[in-house]
N, C-alpha and C positions, 0 to 999 in steps of 0.2 A: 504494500500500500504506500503510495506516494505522498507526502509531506511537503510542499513547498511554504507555505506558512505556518511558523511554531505562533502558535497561541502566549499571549503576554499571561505573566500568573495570577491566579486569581485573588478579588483582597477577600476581606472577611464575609464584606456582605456578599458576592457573589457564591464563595461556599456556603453558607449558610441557605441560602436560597436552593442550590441545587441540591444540599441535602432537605430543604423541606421537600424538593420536589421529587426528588429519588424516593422519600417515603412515600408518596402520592401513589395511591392506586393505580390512578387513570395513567401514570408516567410509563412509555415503554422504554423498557431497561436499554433493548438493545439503539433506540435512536437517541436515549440520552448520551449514552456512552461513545457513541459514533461523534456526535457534535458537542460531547466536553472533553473530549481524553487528552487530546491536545494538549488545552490550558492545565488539565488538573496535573498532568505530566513536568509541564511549567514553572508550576506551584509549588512542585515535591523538589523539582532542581534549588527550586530559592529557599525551602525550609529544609531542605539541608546545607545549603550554604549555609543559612545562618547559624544554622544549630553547630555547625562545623568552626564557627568563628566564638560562636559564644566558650566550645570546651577550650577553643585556644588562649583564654582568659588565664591570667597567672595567678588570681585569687579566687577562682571557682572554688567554693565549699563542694567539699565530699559530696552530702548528698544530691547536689545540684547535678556537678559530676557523674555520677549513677543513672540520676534521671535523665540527662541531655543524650548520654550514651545511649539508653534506653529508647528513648523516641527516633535515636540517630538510627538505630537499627531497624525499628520499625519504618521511618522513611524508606531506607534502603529495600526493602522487604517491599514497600509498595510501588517503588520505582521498578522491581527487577520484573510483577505482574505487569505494569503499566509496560516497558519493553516488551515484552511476550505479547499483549495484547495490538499495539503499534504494528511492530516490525514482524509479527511471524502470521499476522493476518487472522488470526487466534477470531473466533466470533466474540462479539462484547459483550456478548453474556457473561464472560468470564472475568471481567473486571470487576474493581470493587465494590459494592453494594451499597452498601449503608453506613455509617460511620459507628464504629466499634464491634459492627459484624468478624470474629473472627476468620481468616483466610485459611484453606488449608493446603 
């Protein structure tokens, strides 16, 4: 599947929004997914930049540390589905759902 335009990432209110809409009944998964995957792919590149700049902080507290780690891993983990779903023509079924939905 071809990509010439990478979607800009999304702020909050646009997440927010597409998760109320992904919870919507009447939302079909697979046209959501087709016309957001782009940006949410976007989105996961800059929160992990930043998550990636935040552990590079020289006075991170431990437990921050842990957690930052913790979400950084998780990003990555949604980035490597978002890839498979992109690049290997994967149906969009297969992307992520809901927020907090566990992946297997």
């Amino acid at each position: 599947m071809s990509r010439e335009k990478l979607s800009q990432p999304l702020s909050i209110e646009q997440l927010e929004a597409g998760l109320r809409a992904l919870d919507d009944v009447k939302t079909n998964q697979d046209d959501f997914w087709e016309e957001n995957l782009d940006a949410f792919r976007q989105t996961l590149l800059f929160a992990i930049r930043q998550t990636s700049d935040a552990l590079l902080a020289p006075r991170i507290s431990a437990p921050w540390r842990v957690e930052l780690e913790r979400q950084l891993a998780e990003l990555v983990s949604f980035m490597e589905l978002t890839d498979r779903c992109l690049f290997s023509c994967e149906p969009a079924a297969s992307a992520p759902r809901r927020s907090g939905e566990r992946l297997q």
